[in-house]
C-alpha positions, 0 to 999 in steps of 0.5 A, spaced: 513 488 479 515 491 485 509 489 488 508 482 484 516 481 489 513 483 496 507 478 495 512 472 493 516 473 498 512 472 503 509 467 500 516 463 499 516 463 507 513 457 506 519 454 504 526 453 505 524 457 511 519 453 514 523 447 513 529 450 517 524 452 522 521 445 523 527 442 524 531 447 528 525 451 531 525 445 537 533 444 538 535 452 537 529 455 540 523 459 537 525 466 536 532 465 534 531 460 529 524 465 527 530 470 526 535 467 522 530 463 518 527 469 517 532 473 515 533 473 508 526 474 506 526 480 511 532 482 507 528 481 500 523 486 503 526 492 505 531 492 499 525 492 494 521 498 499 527 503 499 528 501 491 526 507 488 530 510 492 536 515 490 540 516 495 546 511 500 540 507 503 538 504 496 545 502 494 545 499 501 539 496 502 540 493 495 546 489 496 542 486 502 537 484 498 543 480 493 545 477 499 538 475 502 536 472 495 542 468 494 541 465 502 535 465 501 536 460 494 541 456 499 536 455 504 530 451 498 537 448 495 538 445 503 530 443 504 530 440 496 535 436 499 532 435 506 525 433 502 528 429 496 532 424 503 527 424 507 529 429 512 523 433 513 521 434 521 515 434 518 513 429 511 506 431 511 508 438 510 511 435 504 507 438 498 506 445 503 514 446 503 515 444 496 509 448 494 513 454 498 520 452 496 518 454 488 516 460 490 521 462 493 526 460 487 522 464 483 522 470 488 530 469 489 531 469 482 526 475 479 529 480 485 537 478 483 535 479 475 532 486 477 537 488 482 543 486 477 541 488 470 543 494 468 538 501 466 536 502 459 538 509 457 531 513 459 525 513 453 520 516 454 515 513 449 517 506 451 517 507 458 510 510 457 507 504 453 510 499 458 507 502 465 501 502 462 502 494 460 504 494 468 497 497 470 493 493 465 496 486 468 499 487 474 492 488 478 490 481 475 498 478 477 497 479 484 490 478 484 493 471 482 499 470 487 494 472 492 488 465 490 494 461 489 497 462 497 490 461 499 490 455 496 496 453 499 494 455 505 488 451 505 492 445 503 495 446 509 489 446 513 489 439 515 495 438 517 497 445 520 490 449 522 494 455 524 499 456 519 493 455 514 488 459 517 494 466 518 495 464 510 488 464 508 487 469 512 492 474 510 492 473 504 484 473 503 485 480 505 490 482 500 486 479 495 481 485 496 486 490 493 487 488 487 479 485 487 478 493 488 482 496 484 480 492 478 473 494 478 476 502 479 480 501 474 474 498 469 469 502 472 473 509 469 474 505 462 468 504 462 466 512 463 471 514 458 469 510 454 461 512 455 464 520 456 458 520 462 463 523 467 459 528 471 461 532 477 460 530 485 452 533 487 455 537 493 451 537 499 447 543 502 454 546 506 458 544 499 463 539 504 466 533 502 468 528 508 470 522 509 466 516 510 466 514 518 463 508 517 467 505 512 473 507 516 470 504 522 470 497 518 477 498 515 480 498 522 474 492 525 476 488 519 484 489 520 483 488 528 480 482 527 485 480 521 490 482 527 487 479 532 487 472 530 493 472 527 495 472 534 491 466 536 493 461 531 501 463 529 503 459 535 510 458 534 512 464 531 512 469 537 514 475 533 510 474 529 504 475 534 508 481 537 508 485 531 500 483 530 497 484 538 501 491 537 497 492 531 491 490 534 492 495 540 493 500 535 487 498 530 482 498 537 485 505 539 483 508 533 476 504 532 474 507 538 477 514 536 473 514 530 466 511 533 468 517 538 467 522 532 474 524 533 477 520 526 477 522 521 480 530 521 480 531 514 475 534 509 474 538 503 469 545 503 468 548 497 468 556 498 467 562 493 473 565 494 478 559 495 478 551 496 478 549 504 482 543 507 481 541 514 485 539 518 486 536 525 486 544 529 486 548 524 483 549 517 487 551 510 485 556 506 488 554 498 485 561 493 482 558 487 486 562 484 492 561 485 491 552 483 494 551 477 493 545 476 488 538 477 490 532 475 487 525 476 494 521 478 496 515 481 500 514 488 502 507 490 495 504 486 491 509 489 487 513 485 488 520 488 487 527 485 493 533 486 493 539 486 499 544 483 499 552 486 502 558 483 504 561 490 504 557 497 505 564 500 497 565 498 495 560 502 492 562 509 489 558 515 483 559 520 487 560 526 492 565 522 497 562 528 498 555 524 500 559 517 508 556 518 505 550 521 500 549 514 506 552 509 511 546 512 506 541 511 505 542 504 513 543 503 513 536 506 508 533 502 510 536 496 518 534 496 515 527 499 511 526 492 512 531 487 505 536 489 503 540 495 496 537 496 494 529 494 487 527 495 486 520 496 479 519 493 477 512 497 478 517 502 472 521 501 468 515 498 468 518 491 471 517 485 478 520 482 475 522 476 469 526 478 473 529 484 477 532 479 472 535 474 468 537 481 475 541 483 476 544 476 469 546 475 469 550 481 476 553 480 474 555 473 467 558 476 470 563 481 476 564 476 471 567 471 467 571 478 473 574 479 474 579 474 466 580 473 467 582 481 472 587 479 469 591 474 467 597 476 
């Protein structure tokens, strides 16, 4: 749902605020009418980014959204009216705006719903059942909200070739998630179902890395998506700011991973203990002291984490990064609940069969150990 409400808003820009920024933009100047135009949506985002949080922050932001979503209402009313009267600085835009303008009601109104309804009193099975319902929709909501502004975005190719082009562009690439996801999630069903999960067949040095190659065209792919952004948003100047920054950003790290510097991370299965590098340092987890696989989610994204007995047992090649190691891990661990979190599409494998390979192996050399200590 969260989700679903970032998506919305930004596709409610097309509206109200695009409206107010045609008519003001040539009169007020362009970054200033892109600024307060802008704002309300700015707000919806943010408040509904820090919403899980449980501290000053969320109870903050989450006045700022209320605020943003009812400015935000204020402004399709105004262009509603501007539209109904003939105002519009551009009337050829007229399906375009209205198009934006029922996204942004809809989008001010699920965010003032949520951010105002009172909490349920907690249950367990029923909030088990409906984050499974969530799970099993969601990918196919987004993936709808990203087809429909795609072809808003081509409805407005003929009169606005920029704006269509970004629209299309930056919605195309969002697409890819839920398109990714929903083949993940149909392609483990379909395992579960076959029972034919098997473990990964690890190499010669038992190491899983990441693939450079696919990292390589992620960084290319977004750079590109950065770098035209930057071309055909004209008249938003912060817009291709924020974009040619990303781009400069994205181009460093293309140039890094082609050096073979990126990506750092990688997996060894020792005898005597799973290995983790690390950039500088390699850290050293005995299968012993893993208490726990498990295959997860984390921000729709199929990760496998690992729970530990002791950190203390966890060393690291230097020794002299053992404090910076154990501080990571702390970090990681109040950050999301687990010490070490695997993002599979990291390593271009699946969850499910990283996890198994990670249990097979710490079951192994659990069984080897008191085999070892027998006289």
């Amino acid at each position: 749902m969260l989700l679903l409400v970032k998506l919305l808003a930004l596709g409610s820009a097309l509206g109200g605020p695009l409206v107010m920024m045609d008519r003001y933009a040539p009169v007020r100047g362009h970054v200033p009418t892109f600024l307060l135009m802008f704002a309300p949506t700015l707000l919806i985002l943010v408040a509904v980014l820090f919403e899980n949080d449980d501290d000053r922050w969320q109870r903050i932001t989450k006045r700022a959204g209320q605020v943003g979503a009812t400015l935000l209402l204020m402004q399709n009313a105004l262009a509603s009216w501007l539209i109904a009267s003939d105002q519009t600085p551009e009337p050829e835009n007229r399906g375009l705006y209205i198009t934006g303008i029922v996204i942004g009601v809809a989008t001010a109104l699920l965010y003032l719903r949520r951010s105002i309804k009172a909490p349920e009193p907690f249950d367990f099975a029923r909030e088990v059942a409906r984050a499974e319902r969530r799970a099993k929709y969601r990918d196919y909501g987004l993936l709808a909200v990203s087809t429909v502004m795609i072809a808003t975005g081509l409805f407005a190719m003929s009169e606005k070739p920029g704006l269509g082009i970004m629209v299309v562009s930056f919605f195309g690439a969002c697409s890819l998630v839920p398109i990714f996801n929903i083949r993940r999630k149909r392609r483990a069903s379909r395992v579960a179902r076959e029972g034919s999960l098997q473990a990964i067949a690890l190499p010669e040095d038992r190491t899983i890395r990441p693939s450079r190659g696919r990292l390589l065209a992620i960084e290319i792919g977004v750079f590109a998506l950065c770098t035209l952004m930057v071309f055909v948003a004209e008249d938003a100047l912060l817009v291709r700011v924020l974009a040619g920054g990303v781009a400069l950003a994205l181009a460093f790290a293309a140039v890094m991973t082609a050096a073979g510097k990126l990506p750092a991370a990688y997996l060894r299965f020792d005898e005597k203990c799973l290995t983790l590098g690390k950039r500088g340092y390699e850290m050293h987890v005995p299968w012993a002291t893993i208490d726990l696989v498990l295959e997860s989610e984390y921000f729709d994204n199929a990760t496998v984490t690992l729970e530990f007995d002791d950190l203390e047992d966890v060393t690291t090649t230097p020794p002299e990064c053992r404090e910076r190691a154990h501080a990571a891990l702390r970090k990681q661990q109040a950050w999301t609940g687990s010490p070490v979190v695997l993002m599979a599409v990291h390593y271009g494998v699946h969850a499910d069969e990283l996890m198994l390979t990670l249990e097979l192996a710490r079951i192994a050399a659990v069984e080897r150990e008191p085999a070892a200590s027998t006289p």
